[in-house]
N, C-alpha and C positions, 0 to 999 in steps of 0.2 A: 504493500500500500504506500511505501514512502517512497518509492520510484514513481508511481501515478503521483503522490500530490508532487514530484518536481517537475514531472513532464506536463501537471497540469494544474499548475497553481489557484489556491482556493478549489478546488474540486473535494468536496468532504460528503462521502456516501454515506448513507446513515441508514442500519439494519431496523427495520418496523414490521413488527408481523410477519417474519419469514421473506420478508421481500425488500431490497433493498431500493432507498430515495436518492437520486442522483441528485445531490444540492451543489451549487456553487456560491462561494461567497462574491461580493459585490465589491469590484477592486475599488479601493477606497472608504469602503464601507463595509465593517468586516462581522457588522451588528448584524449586517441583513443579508438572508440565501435564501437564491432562486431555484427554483425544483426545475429539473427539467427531463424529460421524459426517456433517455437512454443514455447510456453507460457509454466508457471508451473503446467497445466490440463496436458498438454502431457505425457508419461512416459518417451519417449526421450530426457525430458529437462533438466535434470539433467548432464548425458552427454555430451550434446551441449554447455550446461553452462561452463561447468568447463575448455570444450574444446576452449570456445572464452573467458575464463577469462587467459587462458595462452596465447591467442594471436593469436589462429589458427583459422582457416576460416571455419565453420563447412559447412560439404555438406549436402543437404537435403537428409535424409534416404528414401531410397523407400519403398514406404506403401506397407505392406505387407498382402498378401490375408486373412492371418491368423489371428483367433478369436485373440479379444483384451486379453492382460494379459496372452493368453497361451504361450507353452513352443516354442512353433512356433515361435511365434510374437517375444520372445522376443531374441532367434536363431537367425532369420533373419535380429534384428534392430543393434544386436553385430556384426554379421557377417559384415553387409556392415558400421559401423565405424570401423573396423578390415580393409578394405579395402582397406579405406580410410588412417588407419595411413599406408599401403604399398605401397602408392601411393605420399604420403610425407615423407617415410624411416624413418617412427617413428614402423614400424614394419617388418617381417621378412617374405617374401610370400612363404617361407618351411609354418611357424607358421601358418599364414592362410590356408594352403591348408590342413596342419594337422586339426586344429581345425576345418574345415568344415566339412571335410570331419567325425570327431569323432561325433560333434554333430548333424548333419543334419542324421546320422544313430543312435544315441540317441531318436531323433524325431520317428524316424520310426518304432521304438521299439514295439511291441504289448502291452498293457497295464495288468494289473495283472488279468483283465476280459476276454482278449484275443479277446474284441469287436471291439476297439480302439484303436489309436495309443497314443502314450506316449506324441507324439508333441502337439495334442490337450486338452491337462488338464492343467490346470491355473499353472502358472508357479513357484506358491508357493506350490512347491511339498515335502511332508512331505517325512522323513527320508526311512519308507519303500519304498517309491518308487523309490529313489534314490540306494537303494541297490539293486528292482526290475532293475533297467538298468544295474547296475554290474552283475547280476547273468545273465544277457544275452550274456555277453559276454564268457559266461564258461571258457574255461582254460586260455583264452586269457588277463589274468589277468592284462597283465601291459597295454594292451589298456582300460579294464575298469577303470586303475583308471588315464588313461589321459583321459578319456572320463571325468568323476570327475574334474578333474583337469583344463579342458575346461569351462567345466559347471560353474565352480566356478570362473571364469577367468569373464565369459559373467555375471554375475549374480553382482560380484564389480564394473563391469565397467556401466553396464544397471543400476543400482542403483533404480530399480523399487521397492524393497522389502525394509523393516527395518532391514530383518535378511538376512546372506545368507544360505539359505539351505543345500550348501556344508558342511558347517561349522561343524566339526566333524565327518565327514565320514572319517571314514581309510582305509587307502592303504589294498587292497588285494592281490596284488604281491610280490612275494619271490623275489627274486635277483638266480639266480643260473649261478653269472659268468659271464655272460654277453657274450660278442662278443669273439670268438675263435680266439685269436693271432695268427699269423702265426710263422710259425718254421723257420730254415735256411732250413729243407728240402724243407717243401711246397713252402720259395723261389727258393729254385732251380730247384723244376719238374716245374715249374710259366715260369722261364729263359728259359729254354730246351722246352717246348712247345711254347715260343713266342720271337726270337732270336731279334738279335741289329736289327733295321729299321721297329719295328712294333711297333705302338700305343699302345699297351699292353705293350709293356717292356717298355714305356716313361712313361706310367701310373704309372707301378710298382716303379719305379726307384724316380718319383716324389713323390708318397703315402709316400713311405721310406725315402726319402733324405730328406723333407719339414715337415712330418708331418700334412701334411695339410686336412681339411675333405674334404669329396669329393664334394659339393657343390663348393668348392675354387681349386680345382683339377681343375675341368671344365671350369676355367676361367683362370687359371696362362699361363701366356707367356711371351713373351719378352718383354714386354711393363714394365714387372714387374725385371726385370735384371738392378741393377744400378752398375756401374765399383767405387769400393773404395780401397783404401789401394795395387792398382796391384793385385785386386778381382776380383769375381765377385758375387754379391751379390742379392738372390732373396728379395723381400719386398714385403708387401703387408697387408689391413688390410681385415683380415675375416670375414666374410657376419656375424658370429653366432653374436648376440649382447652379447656388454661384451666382446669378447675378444682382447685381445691386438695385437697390430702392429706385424707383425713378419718380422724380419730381420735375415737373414744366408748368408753363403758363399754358393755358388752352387757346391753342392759333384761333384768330378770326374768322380764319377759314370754315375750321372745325365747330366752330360755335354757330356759324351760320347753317351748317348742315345739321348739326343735329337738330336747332330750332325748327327751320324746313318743315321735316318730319311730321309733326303734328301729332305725334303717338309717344306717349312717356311709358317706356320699360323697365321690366331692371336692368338692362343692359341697352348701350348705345345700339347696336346692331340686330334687329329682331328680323325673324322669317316668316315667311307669310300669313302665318297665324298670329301674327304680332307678338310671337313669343323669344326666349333667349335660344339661340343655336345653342343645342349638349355638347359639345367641343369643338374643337380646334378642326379634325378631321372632317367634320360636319360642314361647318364652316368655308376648310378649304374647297370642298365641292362646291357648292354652292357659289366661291368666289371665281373655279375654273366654267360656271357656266357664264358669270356675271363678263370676266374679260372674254370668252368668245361672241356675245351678244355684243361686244365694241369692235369684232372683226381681230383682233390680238390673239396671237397664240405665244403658250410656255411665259404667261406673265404671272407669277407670281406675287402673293404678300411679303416676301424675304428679298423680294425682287425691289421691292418698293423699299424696304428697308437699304438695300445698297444703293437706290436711285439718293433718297435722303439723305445719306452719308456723303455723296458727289454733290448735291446739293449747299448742304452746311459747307464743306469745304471749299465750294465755288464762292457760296457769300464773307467768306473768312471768317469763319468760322475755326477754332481750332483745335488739334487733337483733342485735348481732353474735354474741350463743352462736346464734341461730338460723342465721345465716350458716355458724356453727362446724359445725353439725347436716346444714346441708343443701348444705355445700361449696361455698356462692357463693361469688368472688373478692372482692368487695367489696357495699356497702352503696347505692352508687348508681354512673357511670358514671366520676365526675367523683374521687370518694373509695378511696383504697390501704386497704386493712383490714391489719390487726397480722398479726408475726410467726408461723409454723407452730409454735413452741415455745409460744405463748398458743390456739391453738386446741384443744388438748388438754385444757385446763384449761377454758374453756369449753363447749366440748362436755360435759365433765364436769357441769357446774353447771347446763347445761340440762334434760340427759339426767333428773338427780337432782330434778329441778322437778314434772317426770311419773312417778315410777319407782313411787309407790302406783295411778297409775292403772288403775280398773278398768272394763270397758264392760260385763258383766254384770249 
């Protein structure tokens, strides 16, 4: 027993009735242990462990149909502690529905026999195989390597292996640019196919004015408008983790559209039921129909966000009010950006940089 409590500090098992209670104490706090539902034979207890030595209440994982150790099993034990931190907003249920959906179609994969599936082969899968799952996705290269990037997500956290597999696999996607900015043109065929009093021009007006993704699009309303300074000012903090508080003045622009409207929601942007869009997802459709009814194709809301970024920077605007604007953490990887009391004030001065802009 004195080799387990070194290899697993605080771990103190406690015999009750013939049957032994997997307790861990709470690092830092050594008054208070969490029970948690399997022993160091598990492959889950490692996870479990670490998760009630910070204090948190582990759920029991649901047993899973899948052979012990395969790619399966150990999918579906990540998956649903993935669940669980989105159920305590230790994680992001965009991240979760990405990563399921990347690995649970990882699993499904034909095997390089073509007999089997990928899910079922022990989940210490050597290198070739793991380039067999990227070569499945052919050109679709930047999914294979968040397929990758999943995998190796589930594989630190499951802690079932000594090594992780991922570990050295490279990136097979090019970058070619990324999201197509929009122009002042494509705002203005945007305008002209969707006048003042439509959800589309609140949307467009908001994308542009806030900056904000469209996961946070879907949600900003009035609840989020605070009066300062003889303002008025949007806040709010964004769903993505890591990013910062964002504070602006509400453009003129954006103020005239949502007036327009004539419909008070809980949310700026409502659908034809005059109701809130349920996500982000939602949302995005509805906005791929809104820019093909302007004759636009591949415009996206992140699209609009890099248009804004060339915009601030054309009115000089500068690095960091546009950080302020568009709630980067910092300026490169390596550099800490100023206090959330000077963001306010920069946002300010950026915001004010654009505030005559007209696209008509």
């Amino acid at each position: 027993m004195s080799e387990m409590r070194v290899q697993f500090p605080g771990y103190v098992p406690e015999k009750r009735g013939g049957r032994t209670l997997h307790r861990v104490r709470v690092k830092g706090n050594a008054a208070r242990r969490v029970t948690i539902p399997v022993g160091p034979e598990d492959p889950q207890f490692s996870a479990l462990y670490h998760a009630a030595r910070r204090g948190e209440n582990p759920e029991v994982v649901k047993q899973s149909l899948a052979p012990a150790m395969s790619l399966d099993a150990l999918v579906d034990a990540y998956l649903e502690l993935l669940e669980s931190d989105v159920r305590h907003g230790q994680a992001s249920r965009l991240t979760h529905r990405q990563r399921k959906s990347l690995l649970k179609r990882a699993c499904d994969m034909p095997d390089d026999s073509g007999t089997g599936r990928m899910g079922a082969l022990h989940c210490d899968l050597p290198p070739v195989a793991l380039r067999h799952i990227i070569a499945q996705w052919g050109a679709r290269t930047a999914q294979a390597d968040n397929t990758i990037k999943a995998l190796r997500a589930a594989y630190d956290r499951m802690e079932w292996l000594d090594a992780n597999p991922c570990v050295g696999i490279k990136r097979v996607h090019r970058s070619k640019g990324g999201t197509t900015p929009w122009s002042t043109g494509d705002v203005q065929a945007f305008m002209k196919a969707h006048p003042q009093g439509t959800s589309a021009r609140v949307w467009l007006m908001l994308a542009l004015f806030t900056g904000a993704r469209l996961s946070d699009l879907a949600k900003l309303g009035r609840a989020n408008e605070v009066r300062r300074d003889g303002m008025t000012w949007i806040e709010g903090q964004p769903s993505k983790r890591g990013s910062s508080h964002t504070s602006m003045p509400m453009a003129p622009q954006l103020a005239e559209a949502v007036r327009a409207t004539g419909v008070i929601g809980r949310t700026y942007i409502l659908n034809q039921q005059g109701q809130p869009f349920a996500n982000g997802p939602v949302l995005a459709e509805r906005v791929r129909r809104w820019t093909a009814d302007a004759g636009l194709e591949r415009r996206s809301s992140h699209g609009l966000r890099k248009a804004l970024g060339g915009i601030l920077a054309d009115a000089g605007a500068t690095e960091h009010q546009i950080m302020s604007v568009l709630s980067h953490a910092s300026p490169t990887t390596s550099a800490i950006y100023t206090k959330s009391a000077q963001r306010a004030r920069l946002a300010g001065e950026a915001m004010a940089s654009i505030r005559g802009l007209d696209f008509g």
